[in-house]
C-alpha positions in Angstrom: -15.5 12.3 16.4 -13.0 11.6 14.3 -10.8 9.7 16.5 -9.1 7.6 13.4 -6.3 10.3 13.0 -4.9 10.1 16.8 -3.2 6.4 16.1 -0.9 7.9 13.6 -0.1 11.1 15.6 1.1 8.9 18.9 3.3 6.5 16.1 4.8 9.7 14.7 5.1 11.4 17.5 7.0 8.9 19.6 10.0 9.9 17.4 12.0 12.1 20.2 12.6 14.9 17.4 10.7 18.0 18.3 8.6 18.9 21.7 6.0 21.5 22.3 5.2 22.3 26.0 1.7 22.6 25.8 1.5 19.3 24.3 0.5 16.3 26.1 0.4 12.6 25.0 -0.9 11.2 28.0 -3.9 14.0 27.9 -4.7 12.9 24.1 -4.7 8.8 25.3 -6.8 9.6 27.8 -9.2 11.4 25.9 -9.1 8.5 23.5 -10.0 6.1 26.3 -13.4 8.1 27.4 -14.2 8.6 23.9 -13.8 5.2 22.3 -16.2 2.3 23.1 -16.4 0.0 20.2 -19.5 1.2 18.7 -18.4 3.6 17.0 -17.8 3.7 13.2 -15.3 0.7 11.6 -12.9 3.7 11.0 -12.9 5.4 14.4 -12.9 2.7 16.4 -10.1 0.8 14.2 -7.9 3.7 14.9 -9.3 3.8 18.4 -7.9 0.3 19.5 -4.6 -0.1 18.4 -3.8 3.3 19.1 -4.7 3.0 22.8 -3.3 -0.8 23.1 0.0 0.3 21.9 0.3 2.9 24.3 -0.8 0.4 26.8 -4.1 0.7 27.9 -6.4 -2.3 28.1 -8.9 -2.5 25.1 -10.5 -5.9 26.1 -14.3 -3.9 26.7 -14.4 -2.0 23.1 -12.8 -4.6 21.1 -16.0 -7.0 22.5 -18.4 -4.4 21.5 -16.5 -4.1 18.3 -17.0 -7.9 17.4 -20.6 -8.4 18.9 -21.5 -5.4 16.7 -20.1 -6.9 13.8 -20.7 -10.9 15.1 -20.2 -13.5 11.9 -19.0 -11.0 9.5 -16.0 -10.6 7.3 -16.1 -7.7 6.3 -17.2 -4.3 7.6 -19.5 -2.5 8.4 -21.8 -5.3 9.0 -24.7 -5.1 6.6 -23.0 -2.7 4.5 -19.5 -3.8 4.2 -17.1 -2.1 1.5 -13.4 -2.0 0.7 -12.5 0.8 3.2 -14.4 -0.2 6.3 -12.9 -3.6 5.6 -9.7 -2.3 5.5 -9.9 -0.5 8.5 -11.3 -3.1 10.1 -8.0 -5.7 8.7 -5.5 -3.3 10.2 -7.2 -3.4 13.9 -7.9 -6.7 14.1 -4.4 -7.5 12.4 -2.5 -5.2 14.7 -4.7 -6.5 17.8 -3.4 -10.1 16.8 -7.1 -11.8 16.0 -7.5 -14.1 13.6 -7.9 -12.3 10.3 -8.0 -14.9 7.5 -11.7 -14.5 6.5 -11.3 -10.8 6.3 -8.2 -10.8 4.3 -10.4 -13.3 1.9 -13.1 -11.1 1.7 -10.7 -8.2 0.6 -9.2 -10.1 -2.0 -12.4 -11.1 -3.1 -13.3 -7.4 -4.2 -9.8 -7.7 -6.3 -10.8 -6.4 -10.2 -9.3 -6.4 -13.2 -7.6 -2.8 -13.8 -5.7 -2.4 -17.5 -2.7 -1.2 -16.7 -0.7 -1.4 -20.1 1.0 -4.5 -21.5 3.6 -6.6 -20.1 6.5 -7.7 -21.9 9.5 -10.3 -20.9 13.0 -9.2 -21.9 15.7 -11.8 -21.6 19.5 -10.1 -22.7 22.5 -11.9 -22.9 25.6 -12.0 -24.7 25.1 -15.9 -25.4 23.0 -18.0 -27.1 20.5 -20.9 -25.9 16.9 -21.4 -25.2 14.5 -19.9 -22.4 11.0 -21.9 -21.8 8.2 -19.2 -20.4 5.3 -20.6 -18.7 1.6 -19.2 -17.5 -1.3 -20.7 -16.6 -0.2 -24.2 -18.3 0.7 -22.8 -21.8 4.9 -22.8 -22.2 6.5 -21.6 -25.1 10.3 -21.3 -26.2 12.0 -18.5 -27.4 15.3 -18.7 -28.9 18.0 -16.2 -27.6 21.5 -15.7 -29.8 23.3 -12.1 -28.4 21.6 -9.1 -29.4 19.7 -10.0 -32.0 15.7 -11.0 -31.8 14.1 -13.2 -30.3 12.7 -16.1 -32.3 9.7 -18.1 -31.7 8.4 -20.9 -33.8 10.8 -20.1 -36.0 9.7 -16.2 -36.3 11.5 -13.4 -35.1 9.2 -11.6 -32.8 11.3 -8.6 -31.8 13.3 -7.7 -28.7 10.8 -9.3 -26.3 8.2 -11.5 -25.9 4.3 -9.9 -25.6 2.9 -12.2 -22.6 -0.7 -11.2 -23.6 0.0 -11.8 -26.9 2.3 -15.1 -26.5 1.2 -16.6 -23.9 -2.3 -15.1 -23.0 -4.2 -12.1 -20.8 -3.7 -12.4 -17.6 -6.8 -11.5 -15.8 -6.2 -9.8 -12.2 -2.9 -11.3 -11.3 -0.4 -13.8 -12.9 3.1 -15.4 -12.9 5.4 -16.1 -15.6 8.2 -19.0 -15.1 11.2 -17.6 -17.3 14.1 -20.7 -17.2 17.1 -19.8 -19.3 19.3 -23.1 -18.6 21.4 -22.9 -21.6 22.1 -19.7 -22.3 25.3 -19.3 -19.8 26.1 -16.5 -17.6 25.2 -12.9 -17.9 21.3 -13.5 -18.2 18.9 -10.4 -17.5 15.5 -11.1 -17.5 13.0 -8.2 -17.1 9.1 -7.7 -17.1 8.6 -4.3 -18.9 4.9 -2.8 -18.2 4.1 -0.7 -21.7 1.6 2.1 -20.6 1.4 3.5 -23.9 3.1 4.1 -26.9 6.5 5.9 -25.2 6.2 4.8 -21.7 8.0 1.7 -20.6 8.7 0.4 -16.8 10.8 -2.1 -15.3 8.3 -3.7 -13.2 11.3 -6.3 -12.3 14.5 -7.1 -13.3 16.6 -10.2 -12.1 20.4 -11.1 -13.0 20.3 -14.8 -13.6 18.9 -17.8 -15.6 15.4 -18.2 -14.2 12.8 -16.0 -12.8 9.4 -15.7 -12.0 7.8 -12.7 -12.7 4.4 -11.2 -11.0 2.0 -9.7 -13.4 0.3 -7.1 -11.8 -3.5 -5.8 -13.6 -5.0 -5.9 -10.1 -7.2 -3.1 -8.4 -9.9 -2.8 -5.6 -13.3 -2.1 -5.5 -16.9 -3.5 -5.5 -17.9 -2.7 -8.9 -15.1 -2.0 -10.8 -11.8 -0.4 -9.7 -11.8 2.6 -7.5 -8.9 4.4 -5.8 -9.8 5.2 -2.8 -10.4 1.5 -1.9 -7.5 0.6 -3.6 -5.0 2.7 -1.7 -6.5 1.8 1.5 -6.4 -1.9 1.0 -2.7 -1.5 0.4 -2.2 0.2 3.0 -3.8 -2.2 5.7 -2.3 -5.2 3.6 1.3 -3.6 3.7 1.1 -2.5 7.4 0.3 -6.2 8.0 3.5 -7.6 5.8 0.9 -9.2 3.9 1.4 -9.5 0.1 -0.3 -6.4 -2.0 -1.8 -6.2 -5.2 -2.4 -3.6 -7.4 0.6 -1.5 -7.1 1.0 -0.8 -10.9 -2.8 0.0 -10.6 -2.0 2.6 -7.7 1.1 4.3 -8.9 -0.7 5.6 -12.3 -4.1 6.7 -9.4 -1.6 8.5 -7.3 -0.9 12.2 -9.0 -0.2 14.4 -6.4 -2.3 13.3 -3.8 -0.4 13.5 -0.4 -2.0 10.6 0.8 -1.8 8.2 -1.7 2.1 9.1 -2.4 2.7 8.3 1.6 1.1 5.1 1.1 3.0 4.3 -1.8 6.2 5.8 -0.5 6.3 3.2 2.1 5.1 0.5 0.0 7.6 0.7 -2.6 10.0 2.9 -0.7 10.1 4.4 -4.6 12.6 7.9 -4.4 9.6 10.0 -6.7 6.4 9.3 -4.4 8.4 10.5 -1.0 9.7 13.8 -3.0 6.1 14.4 -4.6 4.4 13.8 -1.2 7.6 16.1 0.2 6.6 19.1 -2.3 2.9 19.1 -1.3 3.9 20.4 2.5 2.6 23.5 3.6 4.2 26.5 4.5 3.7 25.5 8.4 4.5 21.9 7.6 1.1 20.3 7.4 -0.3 18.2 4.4 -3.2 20.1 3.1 -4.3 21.2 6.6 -5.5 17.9 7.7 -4.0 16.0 10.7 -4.8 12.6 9.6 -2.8 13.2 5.9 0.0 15.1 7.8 0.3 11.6 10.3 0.4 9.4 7.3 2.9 11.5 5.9 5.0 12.0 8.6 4.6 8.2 9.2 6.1 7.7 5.3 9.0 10.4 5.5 11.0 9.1 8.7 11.8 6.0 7.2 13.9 8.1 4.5 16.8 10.3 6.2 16.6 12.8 3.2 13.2 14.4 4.3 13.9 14.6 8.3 13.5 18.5 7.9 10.2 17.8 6.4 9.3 15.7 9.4 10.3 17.6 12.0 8.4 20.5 10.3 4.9 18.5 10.4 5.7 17.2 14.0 5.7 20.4 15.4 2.7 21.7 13.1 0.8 18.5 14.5 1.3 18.8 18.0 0.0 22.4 17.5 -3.3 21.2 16.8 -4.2 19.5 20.5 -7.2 21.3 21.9 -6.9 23.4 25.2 -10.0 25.3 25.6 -13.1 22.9 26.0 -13.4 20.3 28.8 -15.2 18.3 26.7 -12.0 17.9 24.1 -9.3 18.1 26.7 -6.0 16.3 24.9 -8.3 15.8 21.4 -6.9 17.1 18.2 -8.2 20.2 16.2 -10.1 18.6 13.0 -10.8 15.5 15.2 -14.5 16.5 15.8 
């Protein structure tokens, strides 16, 4: 069964927006608890535990099953670990507070290099002065003088500096130091991400003399970079407040998929990944008809008072979907099987 969609529902649905009478919380947790023993898969049993201990109910037997299944491995599933199950695995263990510091190496082990465009420093100010930029041991300096380019030994090099070019590739993840001690006030320095001839994003922008800027060509995956894995690593990472990669890597995978715009919606709390996720609801409030999408969704949208209509909309539609007419399923969700 797929259990992994209840832990979202009982998050969402402890918002006290909407109410149906044939639904009942208590009669999904308790179907949960019969149903969840620790062997089943990473994913359902992930879902499984923290759903159930945060409601209050002991998890102590399947969370022993859990780890004796998978018994001196950092990653998941045992034997045939990859970027999801590991993921899945993170958020449990994370949320269950055991130690997760192997696991979390693991993930960022599968980190790969994903070209994402290039990176460019812009430093503006009505002064003039000198800024130092520094990667990886290599520092240059740039002279700055007003609006005009920027020079570097003694060439003008055009409105800003090309970090690949000036100061090297950055492989997976980088910083650049940017110290503007001379230039006065008024300094702006920005990392620009190029995706193509036309395209330019602020990546970040800070208002002062020194700043040091994350570059971002990060993905996940075992052999090479793959979405899926990527968007699921982000979202165990993020739901942990640990630091995520990747993000420029994920924002150009995410199209209109509903359930990569709620990840990134609440990772970067961005205003066009909670309206593009927003214009993908159904007519009767669900996200593509799927009750584990429709959680995450929900889960995004309440954090942004805009979409509450949207929320309140999928609420109802999910608490339509508990099962009534089997024994067996008592309290389970429809699509949970």
């Amino acid at each position: 069964m797929k259990k992994r969609i209840i832990l979202l529902l009982f998050m969402v649905l402890a918002i006290p927006l909407v109410y149906a009478e044939t639904y009942s919380k208590q009669d999904a947790l308790n179907w949960l608890s019969n149903e969840t023993k620790g062997d089943e898969s990473v994913e359902e049993v992930s879902m499984g535990l923290v759903a159930l201990n945060s409601n209050g109910f002991r998890v102590d037997a399947p969370l022993t099953v859990f780890l004796q299944k998978n018994l001196d491995s950092n990653c998941f599933p045992k034997g045939s670990c990859d970027v999801k199950g590991t993921s899945f695995g993170l958020f449990a263990l994370g949320k269950l507070n055991q130690d997760t510091k192997n696991i979390e190496v693991w993930l960022n082990g599968s980190l790969k290099d994903a070209y994402v465009g290039k990176w460019l420093v812009q430093i503006t100010s009505g002064g003039q002065g000198t800024c130092t930029l520094k990667k990886d041991g290599k520092e240059i300096s740039v002279s700055v003088n007003g609006n005009e380019e920027l020079v570097l030994d003694g060439k003008k090099i055009g409105n800003w500096i090309d970090v690949g070019r000036d100061l090297g590739n950055v492989d997976v993840t980088g910083i650049v130091g940017v110290n503007c001690p001379t230039i006065g006030s008024n300094v702006i320095i920005s990392l620009i991400r190029q995706k193509n001839t036309n395209e330019f994003i602020i990546s970040k922008e800070v208002q002062g003399s020194s700043a040091n800027l994350k570059i971002d060509n990060a993905c996940y995956g075992l052999n090479g970079c793959d979405a899926e894995s990527s968007f699921y690593a982000a979202w165990a990472l993020n739901s942990l407040n640990k630091e995520v990669n990747g993000v420029s890597y994920l924002e150009d995978s995410a199209s209109d998929n509903p359930l990569y715009n709620a990840i990134l919606a609440k990772l970067t709390n961005k205003e066009r990944f909670y309206s593009t996720l927003a214009n993908k609801q159904g007519i009767n409030g669900d996200f593509g008809n799927n009750v584990f999408v429709t959680s995450m969704a929900v889960d995004a949208l309440k954090g942004n008072a805009a979409y509450q209509n949207n929320v309140t909309k999928a609420l109802l539609w999910l608490q339509s979907r508990q099962v009534r007419d089997s024994v067996a399923t008592n309290g389970s969700l429809d699509g949970s099987e």
